[in-house]
N, C-alpha and C positions, 0 to 999 in steps of 0.2 A: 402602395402595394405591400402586403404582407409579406412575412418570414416566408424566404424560398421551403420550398415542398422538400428539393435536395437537402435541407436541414436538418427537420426535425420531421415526425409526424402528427398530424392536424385530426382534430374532428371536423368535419364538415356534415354539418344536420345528420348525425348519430353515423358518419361512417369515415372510419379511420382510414385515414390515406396519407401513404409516403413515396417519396420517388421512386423507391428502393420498390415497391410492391409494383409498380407497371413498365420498369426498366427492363428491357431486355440485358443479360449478361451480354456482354462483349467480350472478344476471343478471335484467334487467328481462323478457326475452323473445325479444331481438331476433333470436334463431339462428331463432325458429319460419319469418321468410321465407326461412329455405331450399329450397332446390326439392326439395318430398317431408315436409319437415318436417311435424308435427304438437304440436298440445299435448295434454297427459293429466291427467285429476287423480288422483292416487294418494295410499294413504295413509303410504307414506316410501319419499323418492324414492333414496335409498340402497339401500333394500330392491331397488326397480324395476328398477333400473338395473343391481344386481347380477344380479337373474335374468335379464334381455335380455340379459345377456353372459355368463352362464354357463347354456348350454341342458343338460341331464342329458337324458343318453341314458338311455331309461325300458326299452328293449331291453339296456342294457347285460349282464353278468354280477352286475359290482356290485350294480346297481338292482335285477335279482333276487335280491341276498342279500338286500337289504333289505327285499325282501316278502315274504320266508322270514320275516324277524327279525321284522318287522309283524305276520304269519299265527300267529306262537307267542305272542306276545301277544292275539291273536284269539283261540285255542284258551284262553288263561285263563280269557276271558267268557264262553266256551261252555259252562265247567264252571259255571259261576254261572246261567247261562241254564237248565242240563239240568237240575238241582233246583229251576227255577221250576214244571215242569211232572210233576214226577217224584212225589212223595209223594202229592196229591190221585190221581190213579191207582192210585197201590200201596196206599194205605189200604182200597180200593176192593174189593181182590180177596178170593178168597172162601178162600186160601189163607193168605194175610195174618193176615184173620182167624182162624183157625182155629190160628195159633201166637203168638199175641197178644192176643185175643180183648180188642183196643181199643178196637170200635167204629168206625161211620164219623165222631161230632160226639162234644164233650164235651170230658175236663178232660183226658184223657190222648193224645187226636188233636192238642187246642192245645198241650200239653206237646213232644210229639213236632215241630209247626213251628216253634214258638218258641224251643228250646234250641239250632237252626241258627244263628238271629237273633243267641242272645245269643251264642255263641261266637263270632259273625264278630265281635260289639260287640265283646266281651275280648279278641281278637286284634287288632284294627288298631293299638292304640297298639304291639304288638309288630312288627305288617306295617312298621311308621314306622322303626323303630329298625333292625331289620335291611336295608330296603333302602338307608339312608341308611349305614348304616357296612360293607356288603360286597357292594352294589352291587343294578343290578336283576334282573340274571340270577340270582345265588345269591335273590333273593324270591320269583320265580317259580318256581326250580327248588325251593325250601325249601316251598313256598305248595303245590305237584304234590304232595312227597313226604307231609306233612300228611293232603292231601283220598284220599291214596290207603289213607291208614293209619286213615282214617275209613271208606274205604269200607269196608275190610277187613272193621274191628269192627262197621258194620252188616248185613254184606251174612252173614254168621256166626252172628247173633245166634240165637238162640232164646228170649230173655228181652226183656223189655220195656224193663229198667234196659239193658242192652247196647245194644239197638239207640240206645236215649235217647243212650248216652253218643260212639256212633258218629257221631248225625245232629251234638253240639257240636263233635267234633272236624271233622268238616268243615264246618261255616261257619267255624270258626279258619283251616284253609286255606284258606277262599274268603277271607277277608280279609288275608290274608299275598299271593295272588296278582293282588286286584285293589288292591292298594295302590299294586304293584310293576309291572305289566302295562301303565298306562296313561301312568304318568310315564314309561316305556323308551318307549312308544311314541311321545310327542312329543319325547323327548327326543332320538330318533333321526331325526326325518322331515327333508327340507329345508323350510323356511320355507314355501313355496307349494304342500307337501305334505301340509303340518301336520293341515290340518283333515278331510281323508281318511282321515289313517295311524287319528289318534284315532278319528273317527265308527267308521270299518271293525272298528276295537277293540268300541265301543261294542255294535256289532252282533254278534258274538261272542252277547248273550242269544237271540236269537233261533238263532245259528246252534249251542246247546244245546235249547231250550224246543223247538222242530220235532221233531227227532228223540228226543227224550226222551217228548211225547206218541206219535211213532208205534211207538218201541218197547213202550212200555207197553202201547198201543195191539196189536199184535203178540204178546205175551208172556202177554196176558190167555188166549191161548186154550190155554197150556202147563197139564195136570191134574197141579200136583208144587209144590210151594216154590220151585220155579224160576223159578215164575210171578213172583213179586215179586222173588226174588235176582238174576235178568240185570238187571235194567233198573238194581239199584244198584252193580251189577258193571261195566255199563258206564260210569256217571258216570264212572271212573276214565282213559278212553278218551284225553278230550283234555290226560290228564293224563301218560297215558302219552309224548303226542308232544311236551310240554314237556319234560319230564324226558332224554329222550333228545336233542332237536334243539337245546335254550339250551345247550348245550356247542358249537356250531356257530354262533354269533349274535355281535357287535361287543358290549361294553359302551356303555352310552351315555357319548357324550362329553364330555354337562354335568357328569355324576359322576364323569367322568375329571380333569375340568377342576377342580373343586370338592376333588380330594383331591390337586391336587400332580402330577396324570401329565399334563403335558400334550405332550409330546410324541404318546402314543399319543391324545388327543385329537386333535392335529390331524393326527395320519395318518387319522384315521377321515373328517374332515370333508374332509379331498384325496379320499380313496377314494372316499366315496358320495354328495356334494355335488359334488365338484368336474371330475370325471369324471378323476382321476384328475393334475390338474393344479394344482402348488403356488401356482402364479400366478391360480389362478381369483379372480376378484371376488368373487366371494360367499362363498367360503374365507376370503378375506382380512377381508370384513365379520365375519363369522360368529367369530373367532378374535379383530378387534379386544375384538367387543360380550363377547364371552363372558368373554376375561381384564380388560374391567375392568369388569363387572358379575356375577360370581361372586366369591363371598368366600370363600376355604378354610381360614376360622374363622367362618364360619358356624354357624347354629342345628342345621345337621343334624350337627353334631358335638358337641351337649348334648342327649342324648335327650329330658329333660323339660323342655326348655325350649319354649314356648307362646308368651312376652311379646310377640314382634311381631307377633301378630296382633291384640294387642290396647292395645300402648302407642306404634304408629306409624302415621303418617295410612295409609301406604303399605298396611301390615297390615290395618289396618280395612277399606278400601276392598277387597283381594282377598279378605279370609275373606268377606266378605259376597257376593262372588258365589259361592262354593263352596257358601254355608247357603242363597241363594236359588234355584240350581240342584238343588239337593240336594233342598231339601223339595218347590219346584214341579215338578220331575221325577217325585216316587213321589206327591205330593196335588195332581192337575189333571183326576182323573177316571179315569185310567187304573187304578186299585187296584181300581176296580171288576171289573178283569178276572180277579181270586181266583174272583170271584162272575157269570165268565158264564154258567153255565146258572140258575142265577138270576135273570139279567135278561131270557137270553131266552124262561123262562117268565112273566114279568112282559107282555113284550110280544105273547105269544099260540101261543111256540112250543113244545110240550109235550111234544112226543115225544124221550124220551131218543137215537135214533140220529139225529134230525135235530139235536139241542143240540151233539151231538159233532160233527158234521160240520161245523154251523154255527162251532164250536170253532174247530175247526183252518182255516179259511178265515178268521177272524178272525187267527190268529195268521201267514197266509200274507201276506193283505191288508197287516199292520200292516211286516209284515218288508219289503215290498217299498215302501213308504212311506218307511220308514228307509234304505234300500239307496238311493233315488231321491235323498232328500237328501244322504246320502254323497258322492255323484256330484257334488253340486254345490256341498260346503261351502265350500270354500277361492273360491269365488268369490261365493259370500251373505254377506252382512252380519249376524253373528250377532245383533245385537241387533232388527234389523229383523224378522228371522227367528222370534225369542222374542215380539216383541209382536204381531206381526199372526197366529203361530202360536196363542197362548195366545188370542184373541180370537175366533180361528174356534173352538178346540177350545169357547169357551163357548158360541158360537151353534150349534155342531153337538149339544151337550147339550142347550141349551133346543130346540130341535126334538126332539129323542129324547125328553124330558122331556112334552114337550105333547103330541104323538102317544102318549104313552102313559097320560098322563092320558085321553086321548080313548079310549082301548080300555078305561081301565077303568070308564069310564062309559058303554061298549057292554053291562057284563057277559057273558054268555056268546055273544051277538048279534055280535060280531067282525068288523068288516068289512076284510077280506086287503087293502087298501090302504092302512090305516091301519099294520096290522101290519107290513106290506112298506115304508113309510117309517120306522117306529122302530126296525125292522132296520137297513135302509139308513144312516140319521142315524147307528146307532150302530158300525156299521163304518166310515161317513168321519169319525167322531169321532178314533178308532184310527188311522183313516192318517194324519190332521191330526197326531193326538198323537206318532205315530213318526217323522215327518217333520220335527216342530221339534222334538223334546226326544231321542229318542236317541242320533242323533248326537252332539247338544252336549252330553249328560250325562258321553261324556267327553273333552270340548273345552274346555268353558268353566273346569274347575275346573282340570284341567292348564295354560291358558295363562295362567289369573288368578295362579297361583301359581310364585313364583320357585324358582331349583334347592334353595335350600339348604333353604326348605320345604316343596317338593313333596309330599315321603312325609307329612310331619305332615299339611298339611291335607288330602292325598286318606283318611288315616287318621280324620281328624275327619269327613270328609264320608262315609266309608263308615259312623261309626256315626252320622249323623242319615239317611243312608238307611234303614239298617235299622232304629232306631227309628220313625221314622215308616212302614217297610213293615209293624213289630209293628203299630203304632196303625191302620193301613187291615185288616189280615187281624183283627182282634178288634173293634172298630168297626163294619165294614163289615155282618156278618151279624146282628147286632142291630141295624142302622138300618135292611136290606134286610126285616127280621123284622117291624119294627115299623110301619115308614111307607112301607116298599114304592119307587116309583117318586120320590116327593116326597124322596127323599133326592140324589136326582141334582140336584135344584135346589140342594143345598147347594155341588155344583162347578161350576156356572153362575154363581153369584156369585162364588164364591172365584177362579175363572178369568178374571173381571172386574177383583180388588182384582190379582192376577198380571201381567194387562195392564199397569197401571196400574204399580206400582212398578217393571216393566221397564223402563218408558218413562223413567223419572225416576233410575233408578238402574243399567241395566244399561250397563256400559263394552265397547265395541265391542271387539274385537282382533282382528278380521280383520284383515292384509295388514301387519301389524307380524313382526320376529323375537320370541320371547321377551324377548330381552335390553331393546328397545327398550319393550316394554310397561313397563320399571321406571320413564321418564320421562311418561307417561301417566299410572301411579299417583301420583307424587309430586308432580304438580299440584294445587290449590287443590281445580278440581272433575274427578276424573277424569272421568266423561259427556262433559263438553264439551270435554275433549283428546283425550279416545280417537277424537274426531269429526272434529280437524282432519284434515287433507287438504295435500296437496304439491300442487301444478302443476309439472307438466316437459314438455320440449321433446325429442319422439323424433324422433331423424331416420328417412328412409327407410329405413334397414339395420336400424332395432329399436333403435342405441346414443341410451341417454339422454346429450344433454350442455350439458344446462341446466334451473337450479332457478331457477322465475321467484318474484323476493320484490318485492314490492311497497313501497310507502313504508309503507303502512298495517298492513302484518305483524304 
């Protein structure tokens, strides 16, 4: 590690920086009686202080690159999104069948969902290795070229083992791109951007899963094999605008910083942070925090190396929100939704064009849910957000749950106000469930996790996603089969025990940089660091210039 920053002052890639220049003063208080003054409590007043004096023009050119660079990251999710909705459809068609003759249920329909699953699992420890050693652009654009070369071979097939071997290689891509997709995307945001660039990413499923049902949707009424070949010819789509526009995009400046370039790192962080100015505050914060907490002998230059997640307080404490985000995100109820028409013949609705319709207003409701929290991440408290979230989503279950025990002790006798609340229930369940867990599905594991392990554990957490998405899609219609409704009580309580370990275990990182989240972890108990709070003293103008410490600090 170099000479502390508290020392002396450094050039780093043509910009002079000292503790001294992004320290807040410290003081009892006494600036607050100035005329206009006010006090604030924030969560690091260095953080604060830098963004009241570095405004980011959001109109800029710049600031529009960077929602290009955001938007191609977006386009990753959406290729993972358009296959949540795609095969249940295509399996469907009468054409489909007819050069496959699979079936709509059985051993070679799960064969055919599953070997997506397992390829993205077999790919992510390679998604780790690649975005870590030639950056996040070449993952995405590597992660495009893959799902495209899958599409190829499914969209071709006239063999059953062909199309099989089509649907592996593209989950391989979808793991190569969402490895790489999300780490660019925090990687690149400003600080009080952070949690927008991510969620916005996050949402990317949705802004696939819409239009993949309404193509399909569309497509069905085509009399030819074309009927199922477009809809997998277009997965390729937002693939195509990666491949073409990440040749047009910044590298991110953590992995610029992490391999030795850092000049071209902090030209990035002048240009799209700073509005263009070497002297900005939050340049300067952002360039101290980052070259002395990045290491570039770090783990992401030992591919198989794993150990700090498991031989350092620090490592423990972040892999465990990665595995808690990871599982409670795909098991809190929402896996039910493989199995919506399903549930809504459970609750009384039986006509297959009202199930689909019902379909896609669940899927419209849930997307606009998630869009609404987007809106407001960077100024919600994610842990706040995870417990009171996860605790409606159980009380919105146990209502969908009990109204539908009440319908099926109506038998055929139905009464449309019953039925029209376990509806109801189970659409605000969806909005509850998008609202608190999409966005931060991928917020939480990006900011828990440092640069130099970023790829490994988004790579870990992409295969306990998709393990446990396996265990909901093969679980689910044997539970749904067997005990009907009374299965939903199983995510009423587990969305209770969820609550619960959030509360006790989940570390805040709202309104921290990255870099500063490594002092959080590396406390006794991270929860109740990630909780402290700054008090400052903003004058009239917005400039912070006083950090009130008390004797009792």
């Amino acid at each position: 590690m170099s000479e502390s920053l508290e020392e002396k002052e450094v050039n780093v890639g043509g910009v002079l920086v000292s503790h001294e220049q992004v320290a807040v003063q410290e003081g009892t208080g006494a600036t607050a009686r100035a005329s206009g003054a006010k006090a604030k409590v924030v969560h690091n007043a260095e953080l604060y202080a830098a963004i009241q004096e570095t405004k980011i023009d959001y109109k800029s050119r710049n600031s529009i690159h960077l929602y290009f660079s955001i938007f191609l990251a977006f386009c990753c999710a959406c290729a993972n999104g358009y296959d949540g909705s795609l095969l249940t459809g295509v399996v469907a068609m009468e054409h489909f069948q007819n050069t496959f003759h699979s079936g709509k249920t059985g051993t070679l329909v799960a064969i055919m969902f599953s070997l997506y699953t397992v390829g993205a699992m077999v790919g992510s420890p390679f998604a780790a290795v690649l975005s870590d050693k030639w950056g996040r652009r070449v993952g995405m654009f590597s992660g495009a070229v893959v799902i495209t070369i899958g599409m190829v071979i499914a969209a071709t097939a006239f063999t059953i083992v062909q199309f099989i071997i089509g649907r592996f290689v593209l989950g391989f891509g979808i793991s190569i791109m969402t490895v790489a997709a999300p780490a660019y995307a925090v990687e690149i945001a400003p600080p009080h951007w952070r949690g927008r660039a991510t969620g916005f990413y996050n949402c990317g499923w949705f802004g696939g899963s819409i239009p993949a049902a309404a193509v399909v949707y569309g497509c069905n009424r085509i009399d030819s094999d074309y009927s199922w070949r477009i809809p997998l010819i277009v997965q390729a789509l937002a693939c195509v605008v990666v491949l073409f526009g990440v040749w047009f995009i910044p590298e991110s400046p953590r992995f610029l910083m992490a391999n030795g370039r850092e000049e071209e790192a902090v030209a990035f962080l002048v240009k799209y942070h700073g509005n263009s100015d070497p002297q900005s505050r939050l340049v300067k914060l952002e360039v101290e925090e980052m070259r002395e907490g990045i290491r570039q002998d770090g783990i992401d230059k030992r591919p198989l190396d794993y150990r700090p997640f498991l031989f350092s307080h620090s490592g423990r404490w972040r892999i465990a929100q990665v595995l808690m985000i990871s599982i409670f995100g795909q098991f809190s109820g929402n896996g039910l939704g493989y199995f919506n028409t399903t549930i809504f013949e459970i609750i009384g609705v039986t006509s297959v064009e009202q199930q689909l319709a019902y379909n896609l207003l669940n899927s419209v409701l849930s997307a606009v849910g998630a869009l609404t929290a987007v809106a407001f991440t960077d100024m919600m408290p994610r842990r706040k957000v995870l417990v009171f979230g996860t605790f409606a989503c159980a009380a919105a279950l146990a209502t969908n749950s009990g109204l539908s025990a009440a319908l099926d002790a109506q038998g055929d006798n139905i009464k449309d106000s019953y039925a029209r609340g376990a509806l109801a229930s189970y659409f605000l369940f969806n909005i509850i469930f998008s609202f608190t867990y999409t966005p931060l599905q991928g917020v939480i594991p990006t900011e828990a996790l440092e640069t130099t392990t970023r790829a490994k554990g988004l790579a870990f957490s992409s295969v306990i996603i998709y393990a446990v998405g396996f265990i909901n899609q093969f679980a689910g219609p044997i539970a749904l089969g067997n005990i009907g409704y009374k299965y939903i009580y199983v995510f009423v309580g587990w969305d209770v025990v969820e609550t619960i370990i959030w509360y006790f275990f989940g570390v805040e990182s709202q309104g921290r940089t990255l870099e500063q989240l490594e002092w959080v972890y590396n406390q006794p108990n991270p929860v109740k660091a990630s909780l402290h709070v700054d008090k400052v003293i903003v004058q009239a103008d917005g400039k912070v210039v006083e950090k009130v410490v008390t004797s009792n600090a």
